[in-house]
N, CA, C and O atoms as a GROMACS GRO file, in nm:
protein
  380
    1UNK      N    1  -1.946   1.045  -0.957
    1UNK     CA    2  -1.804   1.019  -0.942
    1UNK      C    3  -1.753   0.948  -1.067
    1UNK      O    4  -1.815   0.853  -1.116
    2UNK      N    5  -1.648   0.992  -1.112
    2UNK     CA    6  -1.556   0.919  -1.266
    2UNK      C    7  -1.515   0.759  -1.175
    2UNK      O    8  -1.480   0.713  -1.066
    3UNK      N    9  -1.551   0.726  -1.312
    3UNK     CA   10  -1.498   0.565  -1.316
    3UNK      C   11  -1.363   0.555  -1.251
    3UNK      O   12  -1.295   0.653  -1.285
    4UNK      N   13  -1.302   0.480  -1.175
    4UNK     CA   14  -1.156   0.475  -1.163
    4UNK      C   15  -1.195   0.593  -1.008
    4UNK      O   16  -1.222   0.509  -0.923
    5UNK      N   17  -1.202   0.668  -0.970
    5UNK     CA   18  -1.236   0.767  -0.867
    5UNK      C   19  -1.295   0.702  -0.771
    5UNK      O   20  -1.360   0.600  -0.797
    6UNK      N   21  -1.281   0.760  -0.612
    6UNK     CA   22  -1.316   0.705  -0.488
    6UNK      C   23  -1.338   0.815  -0.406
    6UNK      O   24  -1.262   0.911  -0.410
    7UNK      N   25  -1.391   0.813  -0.365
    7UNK     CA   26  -1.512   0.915  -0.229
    7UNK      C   27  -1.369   0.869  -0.125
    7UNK      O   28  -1.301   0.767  -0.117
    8UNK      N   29  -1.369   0.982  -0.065
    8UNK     CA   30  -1.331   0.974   0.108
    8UNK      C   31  -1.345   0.847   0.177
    8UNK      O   32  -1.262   0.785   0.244
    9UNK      N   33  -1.484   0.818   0.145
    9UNK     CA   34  -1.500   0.753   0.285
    9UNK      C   35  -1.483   0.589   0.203
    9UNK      O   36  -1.495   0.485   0.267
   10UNK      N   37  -1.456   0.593   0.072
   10UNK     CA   38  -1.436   0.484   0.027
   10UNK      C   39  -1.299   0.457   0.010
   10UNK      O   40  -1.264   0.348  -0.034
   11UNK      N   41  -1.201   0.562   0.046
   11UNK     CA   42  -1.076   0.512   0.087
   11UNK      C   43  -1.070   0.500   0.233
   11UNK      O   44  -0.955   0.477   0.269
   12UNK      N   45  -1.143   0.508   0.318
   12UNK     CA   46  -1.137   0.498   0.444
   12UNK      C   47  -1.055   0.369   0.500
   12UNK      O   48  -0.968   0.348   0.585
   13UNK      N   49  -1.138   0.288   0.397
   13UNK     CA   50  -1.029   0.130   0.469
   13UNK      C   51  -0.899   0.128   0.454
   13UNK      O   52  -0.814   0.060   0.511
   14UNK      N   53  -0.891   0.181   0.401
   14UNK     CA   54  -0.731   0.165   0.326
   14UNK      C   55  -0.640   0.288   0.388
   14UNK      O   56  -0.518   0.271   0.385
   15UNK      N   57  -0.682   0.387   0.435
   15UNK     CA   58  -0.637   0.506   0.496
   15UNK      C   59  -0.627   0.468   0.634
   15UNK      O   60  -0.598   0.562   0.709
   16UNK      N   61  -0.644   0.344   0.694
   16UNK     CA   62  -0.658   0.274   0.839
   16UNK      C   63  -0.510   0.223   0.811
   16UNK      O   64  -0.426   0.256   0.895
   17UNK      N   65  -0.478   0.163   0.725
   17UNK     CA   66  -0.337   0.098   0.709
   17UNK      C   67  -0.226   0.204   0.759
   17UNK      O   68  -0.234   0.321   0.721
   18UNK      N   69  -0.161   0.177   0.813
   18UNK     CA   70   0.010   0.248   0.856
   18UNK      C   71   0.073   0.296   0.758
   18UNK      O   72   0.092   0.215   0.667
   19UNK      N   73   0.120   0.415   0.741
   19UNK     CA   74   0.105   0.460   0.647
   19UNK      C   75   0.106   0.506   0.477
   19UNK      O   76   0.172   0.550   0.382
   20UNK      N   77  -0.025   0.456   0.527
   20UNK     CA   78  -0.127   0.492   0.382
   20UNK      C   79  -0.194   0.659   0.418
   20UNK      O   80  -0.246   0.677   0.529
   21UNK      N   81  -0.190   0.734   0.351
   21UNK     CA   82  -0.288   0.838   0.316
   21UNK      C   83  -0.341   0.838   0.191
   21UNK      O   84  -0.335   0.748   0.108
   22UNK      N   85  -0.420   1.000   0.180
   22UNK     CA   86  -0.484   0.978   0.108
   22UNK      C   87  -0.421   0.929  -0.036
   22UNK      O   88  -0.457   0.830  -0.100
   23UNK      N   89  -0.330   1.013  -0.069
   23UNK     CA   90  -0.233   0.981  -0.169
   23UNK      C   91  -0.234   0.800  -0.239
   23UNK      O   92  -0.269   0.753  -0.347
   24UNK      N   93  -0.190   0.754  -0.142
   24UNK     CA   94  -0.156   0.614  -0.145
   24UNK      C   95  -0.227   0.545  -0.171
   24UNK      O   96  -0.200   0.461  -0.257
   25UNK      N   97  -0.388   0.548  -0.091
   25UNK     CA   98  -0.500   0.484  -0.078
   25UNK      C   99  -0.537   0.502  -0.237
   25UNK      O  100  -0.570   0.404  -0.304
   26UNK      N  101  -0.528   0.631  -0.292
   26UNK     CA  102  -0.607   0.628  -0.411
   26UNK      C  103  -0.533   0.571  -0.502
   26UNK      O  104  -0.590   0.545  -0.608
   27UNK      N  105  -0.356   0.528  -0.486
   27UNK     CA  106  -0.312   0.423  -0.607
   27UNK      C  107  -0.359   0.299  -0.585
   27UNK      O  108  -0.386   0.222  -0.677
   28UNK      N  109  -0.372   0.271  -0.463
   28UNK     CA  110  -0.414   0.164  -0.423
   28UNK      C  111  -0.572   0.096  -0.480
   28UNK      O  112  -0.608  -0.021  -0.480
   29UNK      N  113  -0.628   0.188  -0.513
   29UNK     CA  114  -0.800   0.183  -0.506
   29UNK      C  115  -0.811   0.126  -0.652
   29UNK      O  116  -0.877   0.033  -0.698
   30UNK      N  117  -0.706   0.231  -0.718
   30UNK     CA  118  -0.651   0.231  -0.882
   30UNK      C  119  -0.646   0.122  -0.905
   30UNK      O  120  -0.728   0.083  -0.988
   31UNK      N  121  -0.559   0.028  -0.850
   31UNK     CA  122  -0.468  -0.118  -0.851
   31UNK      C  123  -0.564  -0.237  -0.795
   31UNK      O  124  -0.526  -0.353  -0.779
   32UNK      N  125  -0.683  -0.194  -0.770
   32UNK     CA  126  -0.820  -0.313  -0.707
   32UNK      C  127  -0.870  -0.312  -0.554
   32UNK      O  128  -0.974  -0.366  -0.517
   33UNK      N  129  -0.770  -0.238  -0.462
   33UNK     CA  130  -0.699  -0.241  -0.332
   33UNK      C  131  -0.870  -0.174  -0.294
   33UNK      O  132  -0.915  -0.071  -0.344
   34UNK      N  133  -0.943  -0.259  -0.198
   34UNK     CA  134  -1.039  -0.195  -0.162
   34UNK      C  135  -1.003  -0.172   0.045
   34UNK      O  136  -1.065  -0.096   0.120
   35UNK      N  137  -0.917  -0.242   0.074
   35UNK     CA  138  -0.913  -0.304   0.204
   35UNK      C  139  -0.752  -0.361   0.268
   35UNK      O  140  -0.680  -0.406   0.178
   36UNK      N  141  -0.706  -0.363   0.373
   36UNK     CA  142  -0.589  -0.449   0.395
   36UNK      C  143  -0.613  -0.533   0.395
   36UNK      O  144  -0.518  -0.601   0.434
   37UNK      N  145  -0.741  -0.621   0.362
   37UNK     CA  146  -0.731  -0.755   0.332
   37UNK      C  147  -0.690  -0.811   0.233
   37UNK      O  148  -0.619  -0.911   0.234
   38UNK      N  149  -0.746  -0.725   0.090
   38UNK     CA  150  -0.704  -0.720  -0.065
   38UNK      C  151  -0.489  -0.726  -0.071
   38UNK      O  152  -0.407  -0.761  -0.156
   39UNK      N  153  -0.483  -0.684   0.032
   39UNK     CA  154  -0.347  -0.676   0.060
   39UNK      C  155  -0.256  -0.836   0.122
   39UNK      O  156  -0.141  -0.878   0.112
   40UNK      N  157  -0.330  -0.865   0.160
   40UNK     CA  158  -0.311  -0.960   0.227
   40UNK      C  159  -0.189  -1.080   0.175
   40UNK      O  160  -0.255  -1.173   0.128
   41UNK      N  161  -0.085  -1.104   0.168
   41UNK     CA  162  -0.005  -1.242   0.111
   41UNK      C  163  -0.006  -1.119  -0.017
   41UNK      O  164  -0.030  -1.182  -0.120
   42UNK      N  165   0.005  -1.027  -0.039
   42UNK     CA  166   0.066  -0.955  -0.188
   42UNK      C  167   0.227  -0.955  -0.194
   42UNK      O  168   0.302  -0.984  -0.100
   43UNK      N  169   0.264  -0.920  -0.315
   43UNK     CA  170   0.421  -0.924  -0.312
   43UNK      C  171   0.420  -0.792  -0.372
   43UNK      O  172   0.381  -0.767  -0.487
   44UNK      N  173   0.478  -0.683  -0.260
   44UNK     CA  174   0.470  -0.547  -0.267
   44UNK      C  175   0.618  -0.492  -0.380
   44UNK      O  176   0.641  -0.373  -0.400
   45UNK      N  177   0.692  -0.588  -0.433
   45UNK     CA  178   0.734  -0.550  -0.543
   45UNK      C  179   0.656  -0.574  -0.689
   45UNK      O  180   0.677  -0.515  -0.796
   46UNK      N  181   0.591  -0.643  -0.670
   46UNK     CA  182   0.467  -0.635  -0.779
   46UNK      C  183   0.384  -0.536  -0.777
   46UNK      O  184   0.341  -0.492  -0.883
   47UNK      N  185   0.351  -0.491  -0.675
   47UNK     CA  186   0.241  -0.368  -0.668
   47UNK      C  187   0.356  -0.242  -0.718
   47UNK      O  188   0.326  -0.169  -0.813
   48UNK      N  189   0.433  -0.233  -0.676
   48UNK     CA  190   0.542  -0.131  -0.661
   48UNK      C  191   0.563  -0.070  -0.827
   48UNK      O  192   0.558   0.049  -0.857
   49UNK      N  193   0.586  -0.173  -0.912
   49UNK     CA  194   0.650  -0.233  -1.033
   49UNK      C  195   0.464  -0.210  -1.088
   49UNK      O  196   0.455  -0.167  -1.203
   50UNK      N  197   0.363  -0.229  -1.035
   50UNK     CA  198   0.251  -0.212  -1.130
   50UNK      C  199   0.214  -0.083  -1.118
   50UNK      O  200   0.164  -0.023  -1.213
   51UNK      N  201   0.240  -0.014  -0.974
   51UNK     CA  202   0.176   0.148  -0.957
   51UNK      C  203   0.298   0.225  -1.072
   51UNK      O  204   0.280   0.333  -1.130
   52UNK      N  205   0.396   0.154  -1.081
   52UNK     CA  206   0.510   0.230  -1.218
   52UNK      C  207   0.464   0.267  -1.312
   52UNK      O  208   0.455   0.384  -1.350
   53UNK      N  209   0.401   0.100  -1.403
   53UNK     CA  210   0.322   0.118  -1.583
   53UNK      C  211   0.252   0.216  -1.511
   53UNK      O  212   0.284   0.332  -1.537
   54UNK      N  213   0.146   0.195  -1.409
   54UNK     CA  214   0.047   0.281  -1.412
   54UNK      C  215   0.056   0.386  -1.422
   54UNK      O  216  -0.039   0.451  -1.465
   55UNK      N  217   0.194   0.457  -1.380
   55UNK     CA  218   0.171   0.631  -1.417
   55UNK      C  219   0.287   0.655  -1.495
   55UNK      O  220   0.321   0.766  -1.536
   56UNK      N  221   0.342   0.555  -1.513
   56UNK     CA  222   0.401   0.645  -1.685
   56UNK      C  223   0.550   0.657  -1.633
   56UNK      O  224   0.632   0.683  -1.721
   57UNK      N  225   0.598   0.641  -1.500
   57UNK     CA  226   0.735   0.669  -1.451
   57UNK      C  227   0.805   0.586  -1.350
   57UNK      O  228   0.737   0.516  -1.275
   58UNK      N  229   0.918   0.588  -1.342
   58UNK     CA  230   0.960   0.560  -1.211
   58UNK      C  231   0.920   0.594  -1.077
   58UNK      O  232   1.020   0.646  -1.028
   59UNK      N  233   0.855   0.592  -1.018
   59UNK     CA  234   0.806   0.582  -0.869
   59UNK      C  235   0.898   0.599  -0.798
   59UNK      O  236   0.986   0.514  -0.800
   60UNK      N  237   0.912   0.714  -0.708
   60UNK     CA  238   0.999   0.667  -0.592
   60UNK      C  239   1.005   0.576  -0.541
   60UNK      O  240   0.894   0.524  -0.552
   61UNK      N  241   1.092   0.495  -0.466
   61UNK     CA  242   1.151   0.368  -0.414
   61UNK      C  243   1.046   0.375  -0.284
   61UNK      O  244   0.984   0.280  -0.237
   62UNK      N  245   1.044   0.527  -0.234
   62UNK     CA  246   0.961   0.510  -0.112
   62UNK      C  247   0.844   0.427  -0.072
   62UNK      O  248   0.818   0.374   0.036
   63UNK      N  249   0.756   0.427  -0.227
   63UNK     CA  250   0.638   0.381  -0.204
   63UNK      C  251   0.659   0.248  -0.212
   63UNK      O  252   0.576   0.193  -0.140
   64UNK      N  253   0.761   0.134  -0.289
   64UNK     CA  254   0.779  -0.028  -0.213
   64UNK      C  255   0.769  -0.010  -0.056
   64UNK      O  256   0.691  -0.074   0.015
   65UNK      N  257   0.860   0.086  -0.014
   65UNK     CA  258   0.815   0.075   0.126
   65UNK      C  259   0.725   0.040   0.174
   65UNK      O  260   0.706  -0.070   0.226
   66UNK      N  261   0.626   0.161   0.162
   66UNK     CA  262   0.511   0.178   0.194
   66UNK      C  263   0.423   0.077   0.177
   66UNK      O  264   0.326   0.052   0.250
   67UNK      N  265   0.463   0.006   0.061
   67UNK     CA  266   0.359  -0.138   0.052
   67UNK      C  267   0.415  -0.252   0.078
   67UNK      O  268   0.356  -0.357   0.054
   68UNK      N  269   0.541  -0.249   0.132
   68UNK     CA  270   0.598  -0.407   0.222
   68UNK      C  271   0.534  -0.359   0.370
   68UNK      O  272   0.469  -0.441   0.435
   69UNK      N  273   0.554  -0.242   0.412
   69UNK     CA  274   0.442  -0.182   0.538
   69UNK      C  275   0.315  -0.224   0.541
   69UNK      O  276   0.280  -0.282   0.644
   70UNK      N  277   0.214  -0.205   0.431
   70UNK     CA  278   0.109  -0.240   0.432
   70UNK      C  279   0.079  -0.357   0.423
   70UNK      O  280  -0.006  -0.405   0.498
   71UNK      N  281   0.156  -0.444   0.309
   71UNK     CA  282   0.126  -0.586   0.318
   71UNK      C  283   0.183  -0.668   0.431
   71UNK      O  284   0.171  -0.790   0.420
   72UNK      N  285   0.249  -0.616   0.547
   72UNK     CA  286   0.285  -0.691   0.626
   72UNK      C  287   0.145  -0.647   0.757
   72UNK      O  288   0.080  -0.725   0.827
   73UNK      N  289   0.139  -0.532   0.750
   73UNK     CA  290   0.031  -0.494   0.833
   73UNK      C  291  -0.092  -0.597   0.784
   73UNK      O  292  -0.157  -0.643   0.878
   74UNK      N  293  -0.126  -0.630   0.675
   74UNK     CA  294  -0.263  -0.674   0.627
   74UNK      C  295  -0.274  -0.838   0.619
   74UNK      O  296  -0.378  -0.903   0.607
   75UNK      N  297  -0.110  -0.898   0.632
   75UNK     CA  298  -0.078  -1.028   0.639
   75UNK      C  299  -0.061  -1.090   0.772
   75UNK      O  300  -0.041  -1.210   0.794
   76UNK      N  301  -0.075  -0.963   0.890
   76UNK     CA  302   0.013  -1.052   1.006
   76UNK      C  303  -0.147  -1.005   1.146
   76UNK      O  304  -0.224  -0.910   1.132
   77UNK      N  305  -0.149  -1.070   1.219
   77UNK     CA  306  -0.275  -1.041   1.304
   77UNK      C  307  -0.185  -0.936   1.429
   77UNK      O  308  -0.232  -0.835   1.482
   78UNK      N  309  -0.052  -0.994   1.452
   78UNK     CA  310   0.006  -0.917   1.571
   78UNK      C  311   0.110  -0.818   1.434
   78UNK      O  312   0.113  -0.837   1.312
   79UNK      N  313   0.177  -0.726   1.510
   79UNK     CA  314   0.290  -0.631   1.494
   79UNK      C  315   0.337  -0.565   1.568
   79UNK      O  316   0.307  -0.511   1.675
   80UNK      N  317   0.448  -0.573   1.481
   80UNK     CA  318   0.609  -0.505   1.526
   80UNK      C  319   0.595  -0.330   1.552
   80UNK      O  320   0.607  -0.255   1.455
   81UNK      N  321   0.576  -0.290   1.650
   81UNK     CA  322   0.571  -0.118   1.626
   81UNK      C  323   0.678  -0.035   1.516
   81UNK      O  324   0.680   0.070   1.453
   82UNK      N  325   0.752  -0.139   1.534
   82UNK     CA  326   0.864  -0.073   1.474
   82UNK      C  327   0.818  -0.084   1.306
   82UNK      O  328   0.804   0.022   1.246
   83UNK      N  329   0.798  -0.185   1.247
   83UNK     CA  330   0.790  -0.234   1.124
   83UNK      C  331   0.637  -0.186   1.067
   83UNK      O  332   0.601  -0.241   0.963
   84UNK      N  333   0.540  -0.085   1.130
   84UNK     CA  334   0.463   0.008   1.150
   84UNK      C  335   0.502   0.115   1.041
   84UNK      O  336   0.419   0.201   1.012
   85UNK      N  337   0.614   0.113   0.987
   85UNK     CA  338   0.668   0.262   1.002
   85UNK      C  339   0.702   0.246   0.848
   85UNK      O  340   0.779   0.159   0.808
   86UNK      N  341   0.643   0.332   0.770
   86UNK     CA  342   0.693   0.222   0.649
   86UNK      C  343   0.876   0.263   0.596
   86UNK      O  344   0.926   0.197   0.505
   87UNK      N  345   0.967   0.388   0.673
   87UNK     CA  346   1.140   0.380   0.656
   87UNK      C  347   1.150   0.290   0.709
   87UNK      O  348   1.265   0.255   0.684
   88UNK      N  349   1.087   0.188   0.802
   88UNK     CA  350   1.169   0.087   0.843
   88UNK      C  351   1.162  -0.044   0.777
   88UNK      O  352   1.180  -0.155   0.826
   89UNK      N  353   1.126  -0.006   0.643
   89UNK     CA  354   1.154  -0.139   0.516
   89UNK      C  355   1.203  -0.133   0.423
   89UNK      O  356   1.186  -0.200   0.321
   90UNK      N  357   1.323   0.010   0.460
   90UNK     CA  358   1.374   0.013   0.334
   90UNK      C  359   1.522  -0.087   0.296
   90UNK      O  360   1.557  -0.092   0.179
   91UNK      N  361   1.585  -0.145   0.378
   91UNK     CA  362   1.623  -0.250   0.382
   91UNK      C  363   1.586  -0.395   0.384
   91UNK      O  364   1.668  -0.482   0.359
   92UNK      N  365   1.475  -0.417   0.412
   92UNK     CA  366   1.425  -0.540   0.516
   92UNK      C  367   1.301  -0.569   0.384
   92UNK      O  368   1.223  -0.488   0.333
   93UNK      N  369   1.317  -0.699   0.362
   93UNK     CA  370   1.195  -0.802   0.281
   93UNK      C  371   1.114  -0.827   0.377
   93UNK      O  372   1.133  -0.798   0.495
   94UNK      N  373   0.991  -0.899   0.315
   94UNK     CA  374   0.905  -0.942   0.414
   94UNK      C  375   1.001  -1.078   0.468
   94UNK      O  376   1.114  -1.116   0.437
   95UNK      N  377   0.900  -1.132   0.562
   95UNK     CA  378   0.922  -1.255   0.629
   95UNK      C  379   0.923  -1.397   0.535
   95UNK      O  380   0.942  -1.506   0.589
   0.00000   0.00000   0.00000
């Protein structure tokens, strides 16, 4: 396997997160992200703003979503079904 590259089952943890697929998991893996724990207390406009340099472009907006979703999933022991969902942060900061 290339340096920087991840097996299936080594995005597995991260493919447990709400949604994360595979897609996601592997910027994530990119960025150090082994786990929602690695996630844990992150500030998902920093990740957002680092998965950017990392590929050279603007990022859809979608994927902050997706990682105020995850870092709230990986920060909180209970949850919101609703806040599960990662359109439902496209207004809404964390806590």
């Amino acid at each position: 396997m290339a340096s920087g590259t991840a097996s299936r089952g080594e995005l597995s943890p991260l493919m447990e997160i709400p949604s994360v697929g595979k897609k996601t998991a592997e910027d994530l893996w990119g960025m150090g992200m082994r786990s929602a724990a690695d996630l844990a207390d992150r500030e998902p406009q920093e990740l957002y703003d680092e998965l950017c340099v990392r590929q050279g472009c603007v990022v859809d907006r979608c994927m902050l979503y997706v990682f105020r979703c995850a870092v709230y999933f990986a920060s909180n022991e209970r949850h919101d079904p609703e806040l599960l969902k990662w359109w439902n942060w496209k207004d809404r900061e964390l806590p």
